[in-house]
ZAMARGU-4260 file (C-alpha; in steps of 0.2 Angstrom, whole numbers, plus 5000, padded with zeros to 4 digits):
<rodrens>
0) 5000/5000/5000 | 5006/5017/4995 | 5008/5033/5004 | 5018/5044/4995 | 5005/5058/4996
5) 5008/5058/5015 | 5023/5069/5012 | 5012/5082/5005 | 5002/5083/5022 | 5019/5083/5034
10) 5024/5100/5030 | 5007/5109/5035 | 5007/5095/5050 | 5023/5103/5056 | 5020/5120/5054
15) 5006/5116/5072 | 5021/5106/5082 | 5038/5112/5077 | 5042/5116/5095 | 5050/5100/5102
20) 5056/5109/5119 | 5050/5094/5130 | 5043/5106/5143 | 5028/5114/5147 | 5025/5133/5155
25) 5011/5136/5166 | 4993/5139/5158 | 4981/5152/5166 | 4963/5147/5164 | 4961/5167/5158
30) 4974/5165/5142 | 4964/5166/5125 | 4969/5155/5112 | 4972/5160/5096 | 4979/5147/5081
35) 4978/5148/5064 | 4966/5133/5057 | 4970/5123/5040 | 4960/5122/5026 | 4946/5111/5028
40) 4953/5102/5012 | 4969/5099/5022 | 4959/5090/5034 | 4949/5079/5024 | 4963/5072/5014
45) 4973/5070/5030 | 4958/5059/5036 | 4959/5048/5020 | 4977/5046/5025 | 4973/5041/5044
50) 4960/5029/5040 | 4970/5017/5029 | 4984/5019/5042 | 4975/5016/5056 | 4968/5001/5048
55) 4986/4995/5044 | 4993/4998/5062 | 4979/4991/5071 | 4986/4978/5081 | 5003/4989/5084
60) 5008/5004/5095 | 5021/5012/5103 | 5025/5008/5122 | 5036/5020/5129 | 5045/5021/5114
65) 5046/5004/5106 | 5033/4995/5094 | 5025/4982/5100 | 5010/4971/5098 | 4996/4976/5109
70) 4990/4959/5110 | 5004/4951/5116 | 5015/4963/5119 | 5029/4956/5110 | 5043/4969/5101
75) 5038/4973/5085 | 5055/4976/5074 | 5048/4986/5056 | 5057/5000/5053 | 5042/5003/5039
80) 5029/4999/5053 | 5038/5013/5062 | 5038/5027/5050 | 5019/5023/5047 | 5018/5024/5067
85) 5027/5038/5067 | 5017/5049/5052 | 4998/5045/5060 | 5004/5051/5076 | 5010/5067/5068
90) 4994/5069/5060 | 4981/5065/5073 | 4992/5077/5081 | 4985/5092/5070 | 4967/5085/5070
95) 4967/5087/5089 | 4969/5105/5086 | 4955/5108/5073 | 4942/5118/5077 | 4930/5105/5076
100) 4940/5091/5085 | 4942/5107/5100 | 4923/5108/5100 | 4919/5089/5103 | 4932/5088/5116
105) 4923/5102/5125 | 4907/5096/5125 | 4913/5078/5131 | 4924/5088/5146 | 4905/5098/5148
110) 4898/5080/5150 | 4910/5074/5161 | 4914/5089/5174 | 4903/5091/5188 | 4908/5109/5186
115) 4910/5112/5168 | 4898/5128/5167 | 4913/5136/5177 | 4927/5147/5167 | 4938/5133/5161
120) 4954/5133/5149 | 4953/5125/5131 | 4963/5108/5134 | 4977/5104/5120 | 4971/5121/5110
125) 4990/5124/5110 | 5001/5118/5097 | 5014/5116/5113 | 5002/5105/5122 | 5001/5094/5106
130) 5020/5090/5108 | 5026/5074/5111 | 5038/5072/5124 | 5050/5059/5133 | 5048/5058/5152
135) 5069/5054/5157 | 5069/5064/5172 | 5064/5072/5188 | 5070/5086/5183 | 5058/5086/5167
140) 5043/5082/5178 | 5049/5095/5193 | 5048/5110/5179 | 5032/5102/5170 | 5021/5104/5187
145) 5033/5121/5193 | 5041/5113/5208 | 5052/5127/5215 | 5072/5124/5219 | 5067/5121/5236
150) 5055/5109/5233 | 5065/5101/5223 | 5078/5097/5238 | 5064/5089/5247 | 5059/5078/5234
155) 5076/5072/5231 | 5079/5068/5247 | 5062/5059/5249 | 5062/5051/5234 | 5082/5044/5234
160) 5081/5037/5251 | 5067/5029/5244 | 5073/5023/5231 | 5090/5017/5235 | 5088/5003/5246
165) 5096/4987/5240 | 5081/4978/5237 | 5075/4990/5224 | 5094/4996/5215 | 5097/4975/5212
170) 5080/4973/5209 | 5082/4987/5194 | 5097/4980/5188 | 5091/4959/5188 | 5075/4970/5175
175) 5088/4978/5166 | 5098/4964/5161 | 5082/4952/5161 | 5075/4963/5146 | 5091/4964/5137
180) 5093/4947/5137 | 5078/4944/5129 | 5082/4956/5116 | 5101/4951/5113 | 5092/4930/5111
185) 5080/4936/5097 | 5093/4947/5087 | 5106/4929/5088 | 5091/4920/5081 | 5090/4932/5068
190) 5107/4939/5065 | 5121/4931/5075 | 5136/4941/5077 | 5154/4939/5088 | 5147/4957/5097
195) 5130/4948/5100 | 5137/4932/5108 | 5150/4943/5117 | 5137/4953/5125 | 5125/4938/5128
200) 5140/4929/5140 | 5144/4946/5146 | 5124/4947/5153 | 5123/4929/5157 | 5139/4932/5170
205) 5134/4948/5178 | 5116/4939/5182 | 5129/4927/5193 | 5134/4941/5200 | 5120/4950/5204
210) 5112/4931/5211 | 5125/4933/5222 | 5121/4950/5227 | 5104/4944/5231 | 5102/4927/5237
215) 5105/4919/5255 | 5115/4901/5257 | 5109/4897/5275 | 5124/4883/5275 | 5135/4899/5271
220) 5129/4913/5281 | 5127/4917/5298 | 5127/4930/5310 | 5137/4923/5320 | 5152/4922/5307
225) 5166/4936/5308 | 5168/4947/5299 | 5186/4946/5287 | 5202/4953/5294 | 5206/4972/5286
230) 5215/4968/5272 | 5210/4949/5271 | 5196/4943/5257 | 5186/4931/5254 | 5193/4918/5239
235) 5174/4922/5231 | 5174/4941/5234 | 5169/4953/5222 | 5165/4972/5223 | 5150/4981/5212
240) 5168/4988/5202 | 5166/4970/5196 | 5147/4975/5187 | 5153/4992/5185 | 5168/4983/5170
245) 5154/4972/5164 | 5142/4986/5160 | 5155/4996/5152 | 5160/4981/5141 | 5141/4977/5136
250) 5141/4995/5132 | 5155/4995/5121 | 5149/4979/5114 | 5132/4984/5109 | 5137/5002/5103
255) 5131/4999/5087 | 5118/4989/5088 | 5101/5002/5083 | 5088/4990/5088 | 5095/4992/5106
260) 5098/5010/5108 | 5083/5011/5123 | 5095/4995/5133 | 5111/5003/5130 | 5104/5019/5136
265) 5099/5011/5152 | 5116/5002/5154 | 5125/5021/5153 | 5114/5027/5165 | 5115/5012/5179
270) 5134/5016/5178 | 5133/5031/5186 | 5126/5023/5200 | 5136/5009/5199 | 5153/5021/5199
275) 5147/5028/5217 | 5147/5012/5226 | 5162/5004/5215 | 5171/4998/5232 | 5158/4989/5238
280) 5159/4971/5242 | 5146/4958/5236 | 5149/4942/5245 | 5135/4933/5254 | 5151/4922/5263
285) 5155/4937/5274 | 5143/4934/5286 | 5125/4939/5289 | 5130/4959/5300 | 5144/4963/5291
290) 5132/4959/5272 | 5121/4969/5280 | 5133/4982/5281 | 5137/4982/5265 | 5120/4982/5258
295) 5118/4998/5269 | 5132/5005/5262 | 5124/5005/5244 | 5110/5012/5251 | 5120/5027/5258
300) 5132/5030/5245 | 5118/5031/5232 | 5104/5043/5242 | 5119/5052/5245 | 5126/5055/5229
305) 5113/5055/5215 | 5107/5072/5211 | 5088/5076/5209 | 5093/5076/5189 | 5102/5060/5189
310) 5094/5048/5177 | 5100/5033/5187 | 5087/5042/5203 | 5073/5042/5190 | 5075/5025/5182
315) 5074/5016/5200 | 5059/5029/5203 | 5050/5019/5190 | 5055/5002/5197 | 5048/5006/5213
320) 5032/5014/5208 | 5028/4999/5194 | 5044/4988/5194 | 5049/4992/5177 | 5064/5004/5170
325) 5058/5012/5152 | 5058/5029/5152 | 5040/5037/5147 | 5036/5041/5132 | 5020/5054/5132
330) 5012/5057/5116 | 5002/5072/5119 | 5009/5080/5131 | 4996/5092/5138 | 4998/5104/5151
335) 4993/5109/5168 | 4979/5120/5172 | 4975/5130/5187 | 4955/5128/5188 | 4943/5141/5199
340) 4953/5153/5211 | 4970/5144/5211 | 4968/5134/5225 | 4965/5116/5213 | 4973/5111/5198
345) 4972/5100/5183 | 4986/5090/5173 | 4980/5082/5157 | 4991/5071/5145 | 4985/5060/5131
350) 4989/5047/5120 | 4982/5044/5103 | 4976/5024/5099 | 4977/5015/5082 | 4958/5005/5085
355) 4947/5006/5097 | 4948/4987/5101 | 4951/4981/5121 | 4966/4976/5121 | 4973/4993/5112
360) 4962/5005/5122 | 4968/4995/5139 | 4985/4997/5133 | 4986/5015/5130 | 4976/5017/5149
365) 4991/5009/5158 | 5002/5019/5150 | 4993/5036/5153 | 4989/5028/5171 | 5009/5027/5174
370) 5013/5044/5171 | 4999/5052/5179 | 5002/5041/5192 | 5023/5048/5192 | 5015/5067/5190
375) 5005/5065/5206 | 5017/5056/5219 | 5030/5070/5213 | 5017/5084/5218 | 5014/5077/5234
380) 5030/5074/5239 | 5036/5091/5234 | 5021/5098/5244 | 5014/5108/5233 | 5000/5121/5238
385) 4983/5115/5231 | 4975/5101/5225 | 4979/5090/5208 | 4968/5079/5197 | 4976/5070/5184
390) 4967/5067/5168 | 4968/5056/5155 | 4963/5059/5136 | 4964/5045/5121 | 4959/5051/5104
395) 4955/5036/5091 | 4947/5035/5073 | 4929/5028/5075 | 4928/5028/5093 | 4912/5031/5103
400) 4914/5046/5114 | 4914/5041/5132 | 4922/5042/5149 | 4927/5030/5161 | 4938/5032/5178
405) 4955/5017/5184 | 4961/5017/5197 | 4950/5031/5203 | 4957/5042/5190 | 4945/5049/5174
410) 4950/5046/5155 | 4940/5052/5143 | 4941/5044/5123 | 4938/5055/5109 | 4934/5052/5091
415) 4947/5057/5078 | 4932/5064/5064 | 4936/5077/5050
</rodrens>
C-alpha cells in the first residue's frame, strides 16, 4: 500500500508542532487562544490518510518508545511499521487542534465535569500541548508541574532514600539485564554476530553476580560468622567495580547495535550509580551483619550521591512505583491547568490509539495511568500548595465518545472525525 502523498500533508502537520522543547510553561485558565486553522481540504485528505493507516497499524503501538503488539506485547521490529507509526501520530496530532475536534472535546469535558459551566481553559488548544515528549527525568517532571528549587531538595531527598535501598537498586538491575537478554536472544536467532554472543556471555555472568548480590545460602551465612580481617578477602569476593567493567564492556559491545539504543541507554545510566558504590563488596560468605553492612552501604552511597537530575534516581523511581525501568514516552503532552481561584489544579496528558479494540484501548490506559500516576506522587512529595487531578485523554478513529475512571482516576476517549 502506498503513501507517498503523506509527504504532502507533513509539512502543513509541522508548521502546528515544530516546538520540540520537551517542557511545558504554566497555563492560566484566563489566556485566550488563538491558532491559525488549516484548510478544511487539508483536513479531509489527511483523514483519507489516517483511516488506511489506522487500519494498517491496528494491532501495533508504541509503548514507551518501542513498537509492539498490543495483543501480546511482543517487540515489534519494522522499521516501515515505524515510519507509518510515526506519520499517524504526527497527524492525529494536527486534528486534535482543529476547530472541530476542540469543540467535541469540550462538550465531552462539559459532560463529564461536575463543574463544567465554570470558566475553564481550552485543553490541547495549543500547538505546545500537542508535543510529544520523553519523560527521562525528575528534573523534566519537577519543571512540567513548577516545583520550586526548594521543593526540589525535598523531593530528592524523599524520593532517593526511597529509592536506594538494596532491594530495589538490584531489583532494577536483575529488569535491566532480564530485558536485554531477551532482546540480545532474538537478534542471535535472527542475526548472530561475535558482538552479539559477546554481550550475551557478558549478561549471562553479571546475572551470577547480581544472584549473588541477592540470594542467601543458609549453610553459608550466619550472623554469627566474623567478619574478614582488614586487608583479608574472601577467595569468592567481588566488589560492584566488578558490574561496573561488565556494564562498560556490554556497552561497548552493543554500541552499534540500533535496535537496542533504549537498553544501552539504560546500561549508561546504571553506571553512574554503579561508579558511586564501585568499592563495595558483594559476597554473601562474609557473614550475615557485616552483608548487611554492606548492603547499607549501597543504600547510603547512592541517596547520598545522586542528584535530583540524575537519570540513574529516576529509572529506579520507575521500578519502585511499577517495577519496570523504560523511560516514558508521552504522546500528547498536555499541560497543567489552574481551575477556579488557584487553590486546585488539573494536569492532562494524552495518548492517541490505532483502534478502538480492548486490548489497544487498555493498553494506552496503563500507559497514561503510569505517568499520571509519576505526576502526582512527585506533587505530593514536593508539597505543593493545592489540590491536583490527573486526567487522562485517548483520541482514536471511530471511537464512541465516552468516559470512564481506573484506578480512581477519569480518562475520557475521543473520536478522531474530519
Amino acid at each position: 500500500m502506498a503513501f507517498s502523498s503523506t509527504r504532502n500533508l507533513i509539512p502543513r502537520a509541522k508548521i502546528l508542532i515544530a516546538n520540540k522543547s520537551g517542557l511545558m510553561r504554566f497555563y492560566h485558565c484566563s489566556e485566550e487562544v488563538h491558532e491559525e486553522a488549516l484548510p478544511s481540504e487539508w483536513y479531509e485528505k489527511a483523514f483519507t490518510k489516517l483511516t488506511k493507516l489506522s487500519h494498517l497499524l491496528k494491532h501495533v503501538d508504541f509503548v514507551d518508545g518501542k513498537l509492539v503488539n498490543v495483543n501480546d506485547r511482543a517487540r515489534v521490529y519494522d522499521e516501515s511499521l515505524e515510519q507509518k507509526m510515526f506519520t499517524f501520530k504526527l497527524l492525529a496530532r494536527t486534528f486534535i487542534g482543529c476547530p472541530s475536534m476542540q469543540e467535541m472535546m469540550k462538550q465531552n469535558m462539559m459532560r463529564a465535569l461536575a463543574d463544567a459551566q465554570s470558566d475553564h481553559p481550552m485543553y490541547f488548544s495549543k500547538a505546545s500541548e500537542r508535543e510529544s515528549i520523553t519523560i527521562d527525568s525528575l528534573t523534566k517532571v519537577s519543571n512540567f508541574l513548577n516545583v520550586s528549587a526548594q521543593q526540589k531538595k525535598l523531593v530528592r531527598q524523599s524520593i532517593c532514600a526511597q529509592v536506594t535501598k538494596y532491594p530495589i537498586w538490584t531489583g532494577a538491575l536483575e529488569e535491566i539485564l532480564n530485558g536485554l537478554n531477551s532482546e540480545i536472544d532474538f537478534l542471535n536467532s535472527r542475526c548472530p554476530s561475535k558482538e552479539i554472543n559477546m554481550a550475551q556471555q557478558i549478561v549471562t555472568t553479571c546475572q551470577k553476580f547480581l544472584e549473588n548480590a541477592t540470594s542467601y545460602d543458609p549453610e553459608s551465612t550466619s550472623w554469627m560468622r566474623l567478619a574478614p580481617a582488614k586487608g583479608v578477602e574472601s577467595p569468592t569476593s567481588h566488589k560492584w567495580e566488578d558490574v561496573l567493567e561488565m556494564f562498560i564492556d556490554l556497552t561497548n559491545c552493543l554500541s552499534e547495535e540500533i535496535k537496542l539504543t533504549s537498553e544501552v541507554k539504560k546500561l549508561e545510566v546504571m553506571k553512574e550509580g554503579l561508579y558511586q558504590i564501585r568499592d563495595v563488596s558483594i559476597d554473601k560468605n562474609i557473614g550475615y551483619k557485616e552483608t548487611r553492612h554492606q548492603e547499607s552501604l549501597v543504600h547510603k552511597k547512592l541517596s547520598k550521591t545522586l542528584g535530583h537530575s540524575s537519570r540513574c534516581v529516576f529509572s529506579l523511581l520507575l521500578y519502585y512505583l511499577y517495577g519496570s525501568i523504560w523511560d516514558i514516552e508521552v504522546e500528547v503532552c498536555g499541560g497543567l491547568y489552574a481551575i477556579g481561584r488557584g487553590d486546585k489544579f488539573r494536569l492532562c496528558m494524552g495518548k492517541i490509539l490505532t483502534s478502538n479494540e480492548e486490548n489497544t484501548v487498555q493498553s494506552g490506559v496503563k500507559q497514561l495511568s503510569r505517568v499520571l500516576g509519576l505526576f502526582k506522587f512527585v506533587w505530593e512529595t514536593a508539597g505543593m500548595k493545592g489540590d491536583l487531578e490527573v486526567q487522562g485523554h485517548l483520541w482514536c478513529i471511530g471511537a464512541e465518545n465516552k468516559l470512564f475512571t481506573y484506578r480512581n482516576n477519569l480518562f475520557l476517549l475521543h473520536s478522531i472525525s474530519c
